[in-house]
KEVO-97220 format. One record per residue (C-alpha): residue number from 1; residue in three letters; z, y, x. Coordinates in pm, whole numbers, padded with zeros to 5 digits. Layout:
# residues N
NUM;ala;Z;Y;X
...
//
This chain:
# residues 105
1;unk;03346;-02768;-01776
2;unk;03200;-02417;-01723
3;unk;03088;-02472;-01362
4;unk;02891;-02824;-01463
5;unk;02711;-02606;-01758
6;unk;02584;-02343;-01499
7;unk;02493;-02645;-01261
8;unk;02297;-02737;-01565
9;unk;02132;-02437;-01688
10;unk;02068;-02373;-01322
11;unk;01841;-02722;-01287
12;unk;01715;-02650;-01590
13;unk;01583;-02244;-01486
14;unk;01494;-02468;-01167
15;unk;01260;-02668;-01343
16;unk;01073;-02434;-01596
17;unk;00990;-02226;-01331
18;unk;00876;-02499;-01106
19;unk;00641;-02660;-01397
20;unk;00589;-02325;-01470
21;unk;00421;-02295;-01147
22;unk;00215;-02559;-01129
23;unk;00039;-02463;-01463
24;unk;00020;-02140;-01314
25;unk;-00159;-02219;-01045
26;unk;-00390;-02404;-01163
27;unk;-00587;-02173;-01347
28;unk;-00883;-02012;-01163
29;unk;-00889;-01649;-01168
30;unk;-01025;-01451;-01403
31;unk;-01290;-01168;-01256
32;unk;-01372;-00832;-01349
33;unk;-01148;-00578;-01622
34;unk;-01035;-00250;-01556
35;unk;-00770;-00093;-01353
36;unk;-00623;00195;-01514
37;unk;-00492;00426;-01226
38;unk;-00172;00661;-01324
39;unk;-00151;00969;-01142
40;unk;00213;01149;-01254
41;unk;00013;01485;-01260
42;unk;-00273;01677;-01432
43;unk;-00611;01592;-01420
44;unk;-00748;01719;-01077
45;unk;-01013;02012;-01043
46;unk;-01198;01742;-00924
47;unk;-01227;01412;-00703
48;unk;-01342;01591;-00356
49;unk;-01143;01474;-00118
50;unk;-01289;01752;00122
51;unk;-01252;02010;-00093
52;unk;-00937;02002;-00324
53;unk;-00564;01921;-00151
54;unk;-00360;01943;-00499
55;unk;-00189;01617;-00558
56;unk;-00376;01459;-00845
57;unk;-00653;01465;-00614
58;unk;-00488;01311;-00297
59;unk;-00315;01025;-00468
60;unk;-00623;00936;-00679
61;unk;-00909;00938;-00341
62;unk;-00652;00855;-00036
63;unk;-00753;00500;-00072
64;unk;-01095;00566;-00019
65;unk;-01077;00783;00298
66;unk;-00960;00697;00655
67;unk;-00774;00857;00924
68;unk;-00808;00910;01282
69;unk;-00423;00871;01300
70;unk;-00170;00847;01029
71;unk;00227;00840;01036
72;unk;00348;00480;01112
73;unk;00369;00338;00711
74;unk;00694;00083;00850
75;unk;00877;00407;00916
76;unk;00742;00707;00732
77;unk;01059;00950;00779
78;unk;00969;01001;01174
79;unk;00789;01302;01249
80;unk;00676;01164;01598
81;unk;00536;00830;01585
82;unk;00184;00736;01433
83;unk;-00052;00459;01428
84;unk;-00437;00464;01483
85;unk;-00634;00393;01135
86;unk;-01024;00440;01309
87;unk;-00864;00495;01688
88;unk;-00815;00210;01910
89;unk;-00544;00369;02065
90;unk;-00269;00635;02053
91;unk;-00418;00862;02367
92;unk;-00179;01050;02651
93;unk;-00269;01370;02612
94;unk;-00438;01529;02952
95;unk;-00486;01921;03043
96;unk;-00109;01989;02993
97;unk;-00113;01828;02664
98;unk;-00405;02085;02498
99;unk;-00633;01720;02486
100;unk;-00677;01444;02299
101;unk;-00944;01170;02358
102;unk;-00943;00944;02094
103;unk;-01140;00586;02110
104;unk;-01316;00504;01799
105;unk;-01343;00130;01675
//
């Protein structure tokens, strides 16, 4: 008796969240608001991104600001692999590893 109730209670989860679904999608989506943006520190001396480094300030204007290379986001512990954000390519270094030339896109 208990395993044909959680059959049922499963088709019946099934269901709601299927019609649920539909209804959801459905509506059209709704433009505009606000996005409130929580920073777990105190306010920043300001929003320069070239001037200030504290932490309220590099959480809150990293998404505005590229890179020429940043560390690989699929596996941020390594200290020695990177990805290109405005390079086309990770460069071999020449002149016994003293230079970089870095492609732009």
């Amino acid at each position: 008796m208990g395993l044909a109730l959680r059959g049922l209670a499963a088709g019946l989860l099934t269901a709601l969240t299927l019609v649920g679904g539909v209804a959801a999608a459905e509506e059209a989506p709704k433009r505009g608001g606000v996005l409130t943006y929580m920073i777990p520190a105190d306010a920043p001396p300001s929003f320069d991104g070239h001037r200030e480094a504290t932490f309220a300030t590099v959480h809150a204007v990293a998404p505005f600001y590229s890179v020429l290379i940043r560390a690989n986001p699929e596996n941020p512990a390594s200290t020695a692999e990177f990805v290109c954000d405005v390079c086309t390519e990770i460069p071999e270094p020449t002149d016994g590893g003293r230079t970089y030339s870095f492609m732009i896109r």
